[in-house]
C-alpha positions in Angstrom: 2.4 -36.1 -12.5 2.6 -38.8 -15.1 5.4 -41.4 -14.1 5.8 -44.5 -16.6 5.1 -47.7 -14.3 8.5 -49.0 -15.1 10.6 -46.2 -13.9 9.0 -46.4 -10.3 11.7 -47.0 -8.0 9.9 -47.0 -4.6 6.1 -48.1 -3.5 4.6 -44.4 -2.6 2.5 -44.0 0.7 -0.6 -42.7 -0.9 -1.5 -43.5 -4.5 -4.6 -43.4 -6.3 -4.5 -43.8 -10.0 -6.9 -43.7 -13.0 -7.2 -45.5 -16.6 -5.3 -42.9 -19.2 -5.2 -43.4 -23.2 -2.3 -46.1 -24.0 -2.7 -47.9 -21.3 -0.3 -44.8 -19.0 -1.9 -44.2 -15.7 -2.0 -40.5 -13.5 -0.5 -41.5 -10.3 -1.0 -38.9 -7.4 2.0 -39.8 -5.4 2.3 -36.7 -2.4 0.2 -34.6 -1.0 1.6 -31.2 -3.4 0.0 -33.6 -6.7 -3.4 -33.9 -4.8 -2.9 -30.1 -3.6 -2.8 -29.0 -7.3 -5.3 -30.8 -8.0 -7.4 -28.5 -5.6 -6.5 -25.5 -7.4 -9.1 -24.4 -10.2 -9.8 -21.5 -12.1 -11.9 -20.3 -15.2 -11.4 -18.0 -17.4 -14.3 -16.8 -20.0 -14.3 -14.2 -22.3 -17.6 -12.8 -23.5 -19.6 -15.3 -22.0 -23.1 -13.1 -22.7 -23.0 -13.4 -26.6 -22.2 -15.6 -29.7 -19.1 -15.7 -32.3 -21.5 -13.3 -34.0 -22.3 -10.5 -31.1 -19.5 -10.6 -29.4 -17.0 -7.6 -27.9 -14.1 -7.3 -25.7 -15.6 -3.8 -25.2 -18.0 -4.6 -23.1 -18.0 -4.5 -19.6 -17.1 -7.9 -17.8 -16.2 -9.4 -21.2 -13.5 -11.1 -19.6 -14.5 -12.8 -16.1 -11.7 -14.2 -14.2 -13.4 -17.1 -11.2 -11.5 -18.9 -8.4 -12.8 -22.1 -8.0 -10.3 -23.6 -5.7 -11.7 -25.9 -3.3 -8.6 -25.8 -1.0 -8.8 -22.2 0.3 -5.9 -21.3 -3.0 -5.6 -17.5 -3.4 -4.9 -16.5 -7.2 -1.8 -14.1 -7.5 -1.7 -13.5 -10.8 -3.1 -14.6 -14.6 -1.4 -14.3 -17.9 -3.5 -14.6 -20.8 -1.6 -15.5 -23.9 -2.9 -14.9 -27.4 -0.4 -16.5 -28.9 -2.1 -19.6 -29.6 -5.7 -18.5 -29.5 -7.9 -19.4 -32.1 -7.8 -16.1 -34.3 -3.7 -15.9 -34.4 -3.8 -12.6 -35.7 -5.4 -11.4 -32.8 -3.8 -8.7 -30.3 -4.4 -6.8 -26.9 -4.7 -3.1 -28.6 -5.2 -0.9 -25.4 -3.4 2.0 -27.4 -5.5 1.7 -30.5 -2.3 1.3 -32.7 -2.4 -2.6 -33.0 -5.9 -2.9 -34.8 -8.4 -0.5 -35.5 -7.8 3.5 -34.1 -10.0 3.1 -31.0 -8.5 1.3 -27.8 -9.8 0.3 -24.7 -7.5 0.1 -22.0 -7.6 -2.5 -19.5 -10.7 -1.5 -17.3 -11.6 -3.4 -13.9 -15.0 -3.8 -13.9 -16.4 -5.8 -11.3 -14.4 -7.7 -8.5 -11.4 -5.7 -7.9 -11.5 -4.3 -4.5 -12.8 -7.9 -3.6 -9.4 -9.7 -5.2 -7.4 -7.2 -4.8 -6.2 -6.3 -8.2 -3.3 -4.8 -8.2 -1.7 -3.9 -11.3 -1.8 -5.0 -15.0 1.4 -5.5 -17.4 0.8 -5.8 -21.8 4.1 -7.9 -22.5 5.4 -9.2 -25.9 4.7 -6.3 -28.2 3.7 -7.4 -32.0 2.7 -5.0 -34.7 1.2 -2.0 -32.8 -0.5 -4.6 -30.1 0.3 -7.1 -27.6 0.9 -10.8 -27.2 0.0 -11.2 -23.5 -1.9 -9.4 -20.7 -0.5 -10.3 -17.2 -2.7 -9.2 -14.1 -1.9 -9.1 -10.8 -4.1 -9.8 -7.4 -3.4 -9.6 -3.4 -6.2 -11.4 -2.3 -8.6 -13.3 -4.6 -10.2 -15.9 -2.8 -12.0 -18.9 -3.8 -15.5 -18.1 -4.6 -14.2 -14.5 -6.0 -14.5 -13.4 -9.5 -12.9 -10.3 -11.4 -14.6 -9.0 -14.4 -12.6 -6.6 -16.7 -12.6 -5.6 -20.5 -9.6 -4.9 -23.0 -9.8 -4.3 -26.6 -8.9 -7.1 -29.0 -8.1 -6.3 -32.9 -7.4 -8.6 -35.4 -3.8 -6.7 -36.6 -5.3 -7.0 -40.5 -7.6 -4.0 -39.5 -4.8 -2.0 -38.4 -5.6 2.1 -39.0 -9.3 1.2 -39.8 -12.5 3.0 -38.3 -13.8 1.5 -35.6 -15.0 -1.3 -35.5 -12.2 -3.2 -37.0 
């Protein structure tokens, strides 16, 4: 929580703060700041190949870790490609978004572990999706879930595979 110095209206119990750009400081004023602090997670995707190499086809090309160090379960991720770096990029389970093959969400490794529940696709966009949304009951901190999806750039659209 970021709180200009000057605004502060009363001394907090606890505070621990640390030297920002611009001379603004990160204050930590409760217990629920330094609790979300605790909370961590990483997401890769394709983390066993290059730019040059790489699928979302693969098994595990997405892996999903809980690195929470305060016993944090994850209930749910939303991946949003929206702002990635290739913008033309789109979930294409259905094979209608990018080129004619799709791979549907598949869990690969982790989801009995976590408890993976269900999936969602959410904001359509020319054949594909914006955003993949998956649920979990019970991923603990030291957990990870490994699944794959197919990705198309939507300027392949109808092409052979691979687009």
């Amino acid at each position: 929580m970021v709180i200009p110095h000057h605004t502060r209206r009363r001394k907090p119990r606890s505070t621990r703060s640390c030297n920002l750009p611009l001379g603004r400081s990160l204050r930590l004023e409760s217990l629920e700041d330094r609790r979300l602090l605790a909370a961590a997670a990483t997401i890769q995707v394709f983390p066993m190949g290059s730019i040059n190499n790489s699928s979302t086809a693969s098994p595990n090309s997405f892996q999903i870790y809980n690195h929470s160090t305060d016993a944090r379960k994850i209930t749910s991720v939303s991946i949003d490609l929206r702002t990635s770096l290739l913008p033309d990029v789109v979930y294409d389970p259905n094979g209608t978004g990018g080129d004619v093959v799709g791979i549907p969400f598949t869990p690969n490794t982790g989801a009995a572990a976590t408890g993976q529940s269900t999936h969602a696709f959410s904001l359509p966009r020319d054949g594909g999706f914006d955003v993949l949304t998956v649920n979990f009951t019970d991923f603990d901190p030291g957990e990870m879930f490994g699944f794959r999806v197919d990705l198309d750039p939507t300027s392949v659209k109808g092409s052979a595979q691979p687009g």
